[in-house]
C-alpha positions in Angstrom: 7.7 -44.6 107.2 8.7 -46.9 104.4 6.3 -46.2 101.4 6.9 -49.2 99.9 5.7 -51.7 103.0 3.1 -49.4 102.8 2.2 -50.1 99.0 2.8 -54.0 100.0 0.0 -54.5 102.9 -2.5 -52.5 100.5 -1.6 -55.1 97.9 -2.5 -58.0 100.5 -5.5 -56.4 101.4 -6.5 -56.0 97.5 -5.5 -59.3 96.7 -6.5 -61.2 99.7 -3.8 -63.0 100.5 0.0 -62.8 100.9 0.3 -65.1 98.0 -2.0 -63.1 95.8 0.0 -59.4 96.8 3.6 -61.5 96.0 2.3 -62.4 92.5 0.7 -59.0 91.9 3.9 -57.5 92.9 6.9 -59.7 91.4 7.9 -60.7 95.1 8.0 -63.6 97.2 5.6 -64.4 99.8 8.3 -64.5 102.8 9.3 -61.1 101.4 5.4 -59.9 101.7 5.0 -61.2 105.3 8.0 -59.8 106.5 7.5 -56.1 105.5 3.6 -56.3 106.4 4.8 -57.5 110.1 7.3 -54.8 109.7 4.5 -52.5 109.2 2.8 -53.7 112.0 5.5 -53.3 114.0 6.2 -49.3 113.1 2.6 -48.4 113.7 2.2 -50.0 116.8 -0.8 -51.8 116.2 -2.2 -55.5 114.8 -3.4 -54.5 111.0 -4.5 -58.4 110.0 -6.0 -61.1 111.3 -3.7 -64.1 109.6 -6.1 -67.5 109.8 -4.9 -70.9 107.8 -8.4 -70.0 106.1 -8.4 -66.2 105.2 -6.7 -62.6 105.8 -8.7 -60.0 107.5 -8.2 -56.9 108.5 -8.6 -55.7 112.2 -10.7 -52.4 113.1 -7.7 -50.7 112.8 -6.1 -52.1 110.0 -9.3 -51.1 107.9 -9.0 -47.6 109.3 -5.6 -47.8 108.2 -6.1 -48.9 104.5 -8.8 -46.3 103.8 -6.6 -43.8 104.4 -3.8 -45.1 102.8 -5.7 -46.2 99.6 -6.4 -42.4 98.8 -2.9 -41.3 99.2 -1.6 -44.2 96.9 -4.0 -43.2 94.3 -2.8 -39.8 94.3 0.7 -41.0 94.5 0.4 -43.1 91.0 -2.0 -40.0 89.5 1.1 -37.9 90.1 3.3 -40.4 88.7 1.3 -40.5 85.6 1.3 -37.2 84.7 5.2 -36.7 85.0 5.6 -39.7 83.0 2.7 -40.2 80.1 4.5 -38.0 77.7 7.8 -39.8 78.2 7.4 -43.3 79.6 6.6 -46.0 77.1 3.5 -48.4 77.6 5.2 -51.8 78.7 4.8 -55.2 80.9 3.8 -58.4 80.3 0.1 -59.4 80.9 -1.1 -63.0 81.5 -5.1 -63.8 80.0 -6.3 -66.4 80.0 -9.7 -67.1 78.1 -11.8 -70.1 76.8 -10.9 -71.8 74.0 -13.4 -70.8 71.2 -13.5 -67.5 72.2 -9.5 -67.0 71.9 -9.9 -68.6 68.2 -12.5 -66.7 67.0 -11.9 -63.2 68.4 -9.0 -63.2 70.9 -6.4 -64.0 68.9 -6.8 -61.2 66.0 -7.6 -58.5 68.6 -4.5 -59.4 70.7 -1.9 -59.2 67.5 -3.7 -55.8 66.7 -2.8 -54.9 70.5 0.5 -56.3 70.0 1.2 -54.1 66.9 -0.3 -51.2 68.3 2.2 -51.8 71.5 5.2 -53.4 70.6 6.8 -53.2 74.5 3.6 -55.5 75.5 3.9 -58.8 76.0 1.2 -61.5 76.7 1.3 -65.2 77.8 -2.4 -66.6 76.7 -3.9 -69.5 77.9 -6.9 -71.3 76.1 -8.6 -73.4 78.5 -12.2 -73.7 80.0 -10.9 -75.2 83.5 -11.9 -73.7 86.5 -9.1 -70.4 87.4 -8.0 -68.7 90.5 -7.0 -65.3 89.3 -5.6 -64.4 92.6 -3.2 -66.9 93.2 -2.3 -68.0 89.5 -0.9 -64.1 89.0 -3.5 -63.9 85.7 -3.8 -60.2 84.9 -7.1 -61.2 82.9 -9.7 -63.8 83.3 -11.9 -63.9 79.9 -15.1 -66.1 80.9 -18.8 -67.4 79.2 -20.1 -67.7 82.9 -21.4 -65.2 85.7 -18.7 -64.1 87.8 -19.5 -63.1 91.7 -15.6 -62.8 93.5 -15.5 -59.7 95.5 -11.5 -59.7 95.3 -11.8 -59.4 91.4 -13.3 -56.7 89.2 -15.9 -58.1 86.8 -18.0 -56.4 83.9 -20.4 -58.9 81.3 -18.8 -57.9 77.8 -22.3 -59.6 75.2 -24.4 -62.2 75.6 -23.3 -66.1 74.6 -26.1 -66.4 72.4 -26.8 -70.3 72.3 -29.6 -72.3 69.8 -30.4 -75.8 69.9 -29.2 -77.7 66.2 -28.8 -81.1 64.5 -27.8 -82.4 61.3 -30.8 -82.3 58.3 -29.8 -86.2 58.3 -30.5 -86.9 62.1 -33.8 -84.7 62.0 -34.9 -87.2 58.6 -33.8 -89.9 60.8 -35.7 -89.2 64.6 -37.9 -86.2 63.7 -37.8 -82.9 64.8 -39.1 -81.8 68.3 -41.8 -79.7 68.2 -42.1 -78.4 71.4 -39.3 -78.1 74.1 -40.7 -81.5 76.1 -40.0 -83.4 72.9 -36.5 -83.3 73.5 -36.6 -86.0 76.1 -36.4 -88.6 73.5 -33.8 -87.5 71.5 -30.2 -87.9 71.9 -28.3 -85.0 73.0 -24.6 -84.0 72.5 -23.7 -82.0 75.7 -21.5 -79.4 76.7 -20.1 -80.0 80.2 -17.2 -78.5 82.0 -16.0 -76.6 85.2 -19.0 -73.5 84.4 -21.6 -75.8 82.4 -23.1 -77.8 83.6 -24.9 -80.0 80.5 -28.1 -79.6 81.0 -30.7 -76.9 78.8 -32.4 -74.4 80.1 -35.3 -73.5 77.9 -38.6 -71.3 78.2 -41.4 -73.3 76.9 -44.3 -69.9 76.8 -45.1 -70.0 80.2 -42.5 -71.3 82.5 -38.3 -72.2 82.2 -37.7 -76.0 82.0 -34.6 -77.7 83.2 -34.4 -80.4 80.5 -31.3 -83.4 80.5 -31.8 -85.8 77.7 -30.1 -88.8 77.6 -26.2 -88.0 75.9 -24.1 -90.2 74.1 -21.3 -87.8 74.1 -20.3 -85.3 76.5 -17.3 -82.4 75.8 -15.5 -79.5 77.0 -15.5 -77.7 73.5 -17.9 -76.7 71.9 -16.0 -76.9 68.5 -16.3 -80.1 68.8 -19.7 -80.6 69.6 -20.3 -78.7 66.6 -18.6 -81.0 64.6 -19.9 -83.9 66.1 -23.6 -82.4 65.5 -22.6 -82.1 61.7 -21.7 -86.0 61.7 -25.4 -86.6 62.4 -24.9 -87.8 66.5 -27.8 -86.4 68.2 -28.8 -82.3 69.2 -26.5 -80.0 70.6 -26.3 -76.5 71.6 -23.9 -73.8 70.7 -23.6 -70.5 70.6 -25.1 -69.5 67.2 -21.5 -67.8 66.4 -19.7 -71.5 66.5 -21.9 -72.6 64.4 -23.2 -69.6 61.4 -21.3 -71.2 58.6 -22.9 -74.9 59.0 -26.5 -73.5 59.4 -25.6 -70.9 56.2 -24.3 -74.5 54.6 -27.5 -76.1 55.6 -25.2 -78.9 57.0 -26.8 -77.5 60.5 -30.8 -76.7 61.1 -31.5 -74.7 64.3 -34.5 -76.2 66.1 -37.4 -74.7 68.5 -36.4 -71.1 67.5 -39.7 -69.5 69.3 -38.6 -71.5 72.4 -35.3 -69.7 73.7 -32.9 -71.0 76.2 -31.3 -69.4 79.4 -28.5 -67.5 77.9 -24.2 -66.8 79.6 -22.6 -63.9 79.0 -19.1 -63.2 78.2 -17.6 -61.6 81.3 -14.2 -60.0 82.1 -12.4 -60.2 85.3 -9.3 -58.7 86.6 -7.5 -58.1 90.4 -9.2 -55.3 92.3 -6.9 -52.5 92.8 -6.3 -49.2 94.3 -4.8 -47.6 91.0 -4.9 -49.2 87.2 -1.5 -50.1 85.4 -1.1 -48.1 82.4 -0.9 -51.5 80.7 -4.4 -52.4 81.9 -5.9 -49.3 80.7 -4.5 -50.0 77.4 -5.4 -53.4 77.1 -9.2 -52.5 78.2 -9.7 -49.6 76.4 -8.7 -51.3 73.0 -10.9 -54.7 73.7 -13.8 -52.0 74.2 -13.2 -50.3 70.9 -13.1 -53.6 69.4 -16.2 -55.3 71.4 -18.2 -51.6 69.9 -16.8 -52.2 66.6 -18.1 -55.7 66.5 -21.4 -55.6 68.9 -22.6 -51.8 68.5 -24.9 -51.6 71.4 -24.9 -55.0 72.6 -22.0 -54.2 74.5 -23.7 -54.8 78.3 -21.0 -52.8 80.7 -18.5 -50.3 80.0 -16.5 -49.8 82.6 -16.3 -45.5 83.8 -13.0 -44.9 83.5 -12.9 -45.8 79.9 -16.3 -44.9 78.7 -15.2 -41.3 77.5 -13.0 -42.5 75.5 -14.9 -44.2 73.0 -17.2 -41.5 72.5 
């Protein structure tokens, strides 16, 4: 039996796709189809179902992986063990994250990283498009959004904390609302992009309204609709982190504090997998020390394997 067509159909199954298990594995996707059908061909039996659509895995082929999957994991456990006190930590791992949240936090934590291991290389991305983690080969997927892909492993890191603001000279100008209804007749500055969707979601004491005010501006960063909010355009909402130092300056008032809106949460996402690169564990177990350094117990998920370790 060749291990390591083996080691390629569990990647396939894991990934979801041929294109997903090349990426994962440094291959090409001829090269993955080929030694899966070679599998197929040793045992004797079908393992996939191949559609123009999807993968999925026959009766037996499920059997099949089960199986496998435990022996795999014991394989890399072993490997481990003979290696941790002599193999260095390296690889290269692709992230990509939004935009504000690589500038404010992202970037420091990742030089620390660096420093810390200086045979790790990353290739960052800040963007708030719309990513496939599978087939774009992205080791981690950083979003302010809920995440529901069963091929992906996904924990909520803190809550996006967002608060409605303007400028003290468009408030003098239109008034400030008073309640979350008066916010039809102002002018908003929205935040709309492939997660968000523009609109405000806000509790008014007795039931969640779904509110869309009229917008002269609509943008992808919120940065920008910070800045915009400062010039005296309209009411925006940020999260209260993008915007601390203009409120502190008084060049931003936060408005209807006692009514809050539906908060996002910054999530995490990376490739399911039957055993965890050394370079993941790493990676994850530093961004926990930091998100615990900087959020105490607002940290929402911590994934097991990790969790001892920053007792």
């Amino acid at each position: 039996m060749d291990l390591n067509r083996v080691q390629i159909f569990s990647q396939v199954v894991e990934q979801g796709s041929f294109t997903g298990a090349a990426n994962a594995l440094g291959i090409t996707k001829a090269t993955v189809s080929r030694k899966v059908a070679e599998l197929e061909a040793d045992v004797g039996v079908q393992l996939l179902f191949r559609t123009t659509r999807a993968l999925k895995l026959t009766e037996a082929g499920s059997s099949y992986y089960h199986r496998i999957s435990k022996i795999l994991q014991d394989l890399q456990s072993a490997e481990d063990l003979l290696s941790a006190s002599q193999q260095d930590i390296k690889g290269n791992l692709k992230i990509i994250c939004p935009i504000e949240l690589g500038q404010l936090f992202l970037g420091r934590l990742f030089a620390r990283f660096l420093a810390a291991y200086p045979n790790i290389t990353i290739d960052a991305e800040l963007t708030n498009r719309k990513v496939d983690v599978i087939e774009e080969g992205v080791d981690f997927l950083f979003q302010i959004t809920e995440i529901h892909d069963p091929k992906l492993q996904s924990y909520s890191l803190v809550i996006a904390s967002r608060q409605l603001m303007a400028s003290p000279s468009y408030l003098k100008r239109y008034g400030t609302p008073k309640v979350p209804q008066d916010l039809m007749a102002h002018t908003a500055i929205k935040l709309q992009s492939a997660h968000i969707n523009g609109g405000w979601r806000i509790f008014d004491g007795q039931q969640w309204l779904d509110l869309d005010p009229p917008a002269q501006l609509k943008v992808n960063n919120v940065t920008f609709a910070r800045e915009a909010a400062i010039e005296g355009l309209g009411i925006t909402a940020v999260p209260y982190i993008i915007a601390q130092e203009a409120i502190t300056s008084q060049r931003l008032t936060p408005i209807l504090e006692d009514f809050p809106m539906a908060q996002t949460k910054v999530t995490l996402s990376f490739p399911q997998r039957v055993y965890m690169p050394r370079k993941y564990l790493v990676f994850i177990e530093f961004l926990y020390k930091a998100l615990i350094d900087n959020w105490g117990d607002n940290v929402l998920e911590i994934p097991d394997f990790i969790e001892g370790k920053l007792r």
